[in-house]
C-alpha positions as CSV (number, residue, x, y, z in Angstrom):
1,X,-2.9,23.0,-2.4
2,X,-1.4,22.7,1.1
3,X,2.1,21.3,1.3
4,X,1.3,18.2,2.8
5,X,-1.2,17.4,-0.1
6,X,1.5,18.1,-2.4
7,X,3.9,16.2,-0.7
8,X,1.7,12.9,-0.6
9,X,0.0,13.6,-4.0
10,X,3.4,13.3,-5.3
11,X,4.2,10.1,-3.6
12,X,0.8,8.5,-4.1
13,X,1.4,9.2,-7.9
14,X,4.7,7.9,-8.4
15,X,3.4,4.9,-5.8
16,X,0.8,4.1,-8.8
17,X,3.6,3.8,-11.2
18,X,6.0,1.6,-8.7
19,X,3.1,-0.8,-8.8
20,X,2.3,-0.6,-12.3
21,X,6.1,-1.2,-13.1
22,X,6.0,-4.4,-10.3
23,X,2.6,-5.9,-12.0
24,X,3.7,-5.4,-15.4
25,X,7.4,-6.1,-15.0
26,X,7.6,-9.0,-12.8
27,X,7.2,-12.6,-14.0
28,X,3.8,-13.7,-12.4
29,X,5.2,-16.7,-10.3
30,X,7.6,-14.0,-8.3
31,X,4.6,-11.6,-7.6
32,X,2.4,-14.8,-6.4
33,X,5.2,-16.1,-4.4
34,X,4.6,-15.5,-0.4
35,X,7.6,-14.6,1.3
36,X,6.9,-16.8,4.2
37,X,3.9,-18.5,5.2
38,X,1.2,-16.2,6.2
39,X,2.9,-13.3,4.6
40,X,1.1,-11.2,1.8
41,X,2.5,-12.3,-1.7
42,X,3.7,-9.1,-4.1
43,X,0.6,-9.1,-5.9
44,X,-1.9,-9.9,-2.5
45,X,0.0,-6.4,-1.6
46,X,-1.3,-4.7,-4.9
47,X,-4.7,-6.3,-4.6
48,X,-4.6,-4.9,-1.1
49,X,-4.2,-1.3,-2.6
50,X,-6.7,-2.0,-5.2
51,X,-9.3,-2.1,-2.2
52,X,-7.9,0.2,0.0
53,X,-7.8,3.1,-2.9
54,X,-11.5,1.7,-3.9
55,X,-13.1,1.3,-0.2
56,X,-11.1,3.3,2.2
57,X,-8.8,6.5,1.4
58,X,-11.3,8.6,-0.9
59,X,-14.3,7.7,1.1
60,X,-12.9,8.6,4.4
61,X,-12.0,12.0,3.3
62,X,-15.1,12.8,1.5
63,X,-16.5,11.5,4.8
64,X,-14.4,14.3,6.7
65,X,-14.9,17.0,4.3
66,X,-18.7,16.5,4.4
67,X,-18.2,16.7,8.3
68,X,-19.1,13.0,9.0
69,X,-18.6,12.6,12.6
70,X,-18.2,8.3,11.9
71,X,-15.5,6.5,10.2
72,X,-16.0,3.0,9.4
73,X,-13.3,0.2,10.2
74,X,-11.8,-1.5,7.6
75,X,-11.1,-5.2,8.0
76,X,-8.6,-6.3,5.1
77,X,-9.1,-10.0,6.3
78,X,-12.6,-10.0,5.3
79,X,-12.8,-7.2,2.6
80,X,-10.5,-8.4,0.4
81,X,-10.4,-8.6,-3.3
82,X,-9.5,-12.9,-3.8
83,X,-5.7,-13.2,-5.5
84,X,-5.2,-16.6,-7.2
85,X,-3.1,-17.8,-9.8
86,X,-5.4,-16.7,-12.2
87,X,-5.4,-12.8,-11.7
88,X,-3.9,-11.0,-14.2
89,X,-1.3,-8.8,-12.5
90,X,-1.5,-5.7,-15.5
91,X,-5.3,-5.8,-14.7
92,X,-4.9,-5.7,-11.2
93,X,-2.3,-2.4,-11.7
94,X,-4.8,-0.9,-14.2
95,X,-7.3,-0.8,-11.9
96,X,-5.2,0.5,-9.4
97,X,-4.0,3.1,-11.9
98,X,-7.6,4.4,-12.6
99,X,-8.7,4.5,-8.9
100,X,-6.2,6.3,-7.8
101,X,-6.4,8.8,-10.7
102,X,-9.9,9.2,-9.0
103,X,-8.5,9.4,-5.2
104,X,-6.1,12.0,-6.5
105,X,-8.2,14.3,-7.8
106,X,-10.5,13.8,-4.5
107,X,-7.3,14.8,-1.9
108,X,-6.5,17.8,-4.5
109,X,-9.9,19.2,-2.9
110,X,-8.6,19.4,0.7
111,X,-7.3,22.9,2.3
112,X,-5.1,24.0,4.4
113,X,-8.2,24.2,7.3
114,X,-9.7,21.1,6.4
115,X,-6.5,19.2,7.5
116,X,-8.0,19.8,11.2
117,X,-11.0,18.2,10.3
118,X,-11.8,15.2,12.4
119,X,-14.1,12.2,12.5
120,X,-14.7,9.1,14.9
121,X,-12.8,6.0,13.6
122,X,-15.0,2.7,14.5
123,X,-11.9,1.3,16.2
124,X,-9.2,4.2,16.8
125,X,-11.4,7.0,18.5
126,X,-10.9,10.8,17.2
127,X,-8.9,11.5,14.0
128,X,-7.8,14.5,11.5
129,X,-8.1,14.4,8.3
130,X,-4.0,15.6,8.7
131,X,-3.6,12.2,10.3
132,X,-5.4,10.5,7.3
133,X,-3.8,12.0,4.7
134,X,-0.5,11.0,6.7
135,X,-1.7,7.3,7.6
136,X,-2.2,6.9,3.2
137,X,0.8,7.8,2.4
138,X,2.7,5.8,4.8
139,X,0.3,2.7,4.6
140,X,1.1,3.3,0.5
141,X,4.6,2.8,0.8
142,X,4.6,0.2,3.4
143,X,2.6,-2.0,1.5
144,X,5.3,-1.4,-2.0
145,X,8.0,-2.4,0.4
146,X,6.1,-5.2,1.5
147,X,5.8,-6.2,-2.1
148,X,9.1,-5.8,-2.9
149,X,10.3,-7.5,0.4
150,X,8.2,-10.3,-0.7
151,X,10.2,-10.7,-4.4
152,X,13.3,-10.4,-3.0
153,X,13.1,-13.5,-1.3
154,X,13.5,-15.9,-4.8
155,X,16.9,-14.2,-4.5
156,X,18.3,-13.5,-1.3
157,X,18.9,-17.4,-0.4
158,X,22.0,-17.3,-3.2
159,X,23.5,-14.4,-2.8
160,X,26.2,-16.2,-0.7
161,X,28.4,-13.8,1.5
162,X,26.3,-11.1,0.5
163,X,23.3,-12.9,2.3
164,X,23.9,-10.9,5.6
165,X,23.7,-7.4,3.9
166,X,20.1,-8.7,3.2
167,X,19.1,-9.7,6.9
168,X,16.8,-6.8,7.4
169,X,14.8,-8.3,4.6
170,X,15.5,-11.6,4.4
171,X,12.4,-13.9,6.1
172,X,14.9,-16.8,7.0
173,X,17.6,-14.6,8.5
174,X,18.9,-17.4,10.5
175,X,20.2,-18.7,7.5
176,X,22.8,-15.6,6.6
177,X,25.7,-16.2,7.3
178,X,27.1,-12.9,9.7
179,X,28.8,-9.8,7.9
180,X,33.0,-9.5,8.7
């Protein structure tokens, strides 16, 4: 296993715990809550990584290591898994869980030299599989902190003169109150 698969193998697996531990953990109305309007809720995140891990990250790298030349673009506006008020958050997780057990053991198949494998992306031109590998990981994560981010805001509004320690995260910013 090449260092870099080890590296993101081991943040992609803890990254399936994180959002078990959110859907499971979490009071429902928090994870449906959007931060601000138009922003992703907690659980539109997860349902968001459901897809991804189902549609995008394993397929693109079988693509590359069967020497696919094409990529296809992946539009999260219109390929979306629907997130009401009904969707059961520990479901949602589970199936997360159990995909990426599956994308996992698909990236622990990837060399050292396959990491310089590249493919046409529909929309972003010539790209490693390196790249890829580096674009999951970091689109992973983003999306937990976007989660988080988004449950934070039932309780940064009353943290008082703590508010401003909080204005990196906090979607009505305007409203803290600056730090001494």
């Amino acid at each position: 296993m090449t260092e870099l698969v080890s590296r993101a193998t081991s943040i992609l697996r803890i990254n399936g715990e994180r959002w078990r531990a959110l859907a499971t953990g979490i009071d429902p109305e928090l994870l449906l809550r959007p931060p601000a309007p138009r922003e992703w809720s907690a659980l539109q995140c997860l349902g968001h990584a459901v897809d991804t891990e189902a549609a995008v990250f394993a397929a693109r790298v079988r693509a590359l290591m069967a020497g696919d030349a094409v990529l296809a673009a992946y539009d999260p506006d219109r390929e979306s898994t629907p997130i009401t008020a009904r969707t059961d958050p520990a479901a949602l997780a589970e199936r997360h869980a159990a995909l990426r057990a599956g994308t996992l053991a698909v990236l622990a198949t990837v060399g050292e030299r396959d990491l310089d494998r590249a493919g046409r992306h529909a929309e972003l031109g010539m790209v490693t599989l390196r790249q890829l590998v580096n674009e999951w990981v970091a689109h992973d994560l983003m999306h937990l902190v976007q989660a988080e981010r988004a449950v934070m805001q039932a309780f940064i509004p009353e943290t008082g003169p703590w508010r401003s320690a909080f204005a990196d995260h906090d979607v009505d910013a305007s409203a803290a109150e600056p730090r001494a």
